[in-house]
N, C-alpha and C positions, 0 to 999 in steps of 0.2 A: 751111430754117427750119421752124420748128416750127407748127402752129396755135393751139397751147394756150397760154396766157395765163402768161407768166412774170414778173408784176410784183409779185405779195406772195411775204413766206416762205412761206403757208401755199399758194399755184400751184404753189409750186416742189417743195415739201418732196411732194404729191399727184403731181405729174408724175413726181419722182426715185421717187417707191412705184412706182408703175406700171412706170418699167422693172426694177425689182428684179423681178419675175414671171418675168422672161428671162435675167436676171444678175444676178452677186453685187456687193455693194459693191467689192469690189477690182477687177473687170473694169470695172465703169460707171467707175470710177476712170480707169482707162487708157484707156479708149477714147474719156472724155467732151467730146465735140465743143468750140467754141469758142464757140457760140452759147447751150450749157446751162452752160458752166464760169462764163461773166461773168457770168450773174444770180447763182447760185449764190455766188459770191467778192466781190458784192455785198452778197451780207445775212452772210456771212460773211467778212470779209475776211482772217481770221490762217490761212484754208486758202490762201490764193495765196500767202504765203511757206513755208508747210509744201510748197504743190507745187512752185516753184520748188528748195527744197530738196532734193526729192526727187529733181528733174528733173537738177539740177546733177552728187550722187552718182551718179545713174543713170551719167551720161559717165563718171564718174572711174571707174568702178568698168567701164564698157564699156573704157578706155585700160588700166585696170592687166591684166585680162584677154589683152587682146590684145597686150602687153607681155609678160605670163608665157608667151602661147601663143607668141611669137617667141623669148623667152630658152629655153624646153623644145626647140623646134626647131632651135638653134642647141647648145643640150647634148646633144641625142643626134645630131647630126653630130659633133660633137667641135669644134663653132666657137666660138671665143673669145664669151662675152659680152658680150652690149650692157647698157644699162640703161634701155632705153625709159621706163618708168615715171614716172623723173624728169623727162622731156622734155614 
């Protein structure tokens, strides 16, 4: 946990500048612990369904990948196709 005081927008909004100094918006994204996401989705709350959303694609798009990576290695053996993807 943090020291710094994350109870108004404007704690939050001063704390998230500061780690921008070291990262970009889109890495604080990804790496943004569980303890800065809930104030944060607090005073904002239509980002916990945009990252939910994001989180959800993320899998789909992790499954259709590794779906196309088994159907390519089953066509260049010369093995019948599967269709992982639907599954």
């Amino acid at each position: 946990m943090t020291a710094v005081p994350l109870n108004t927008e404007a704690e939050i909004r001063h704390f998230i500048e500061l780690c921008l100094k070291t990262r970009t918006i889109p890495k604080l994204a990804a790496v943004m612990p569980d303890w800065l996401r809930g104030p944060i989705e607090a005073q904002a709350p239509g980002l916990t369904e945009l990252r939910e959303t994001a989180e959800r694609l993320e899998r789909e798009a992790f499954r259709a990948r590794r779906a196309h990576s088994i159907a390519l290695g089953e066509w260049i053996k010369g093995e019948p196709q599967t269709n992982e993807a639907s599954q």
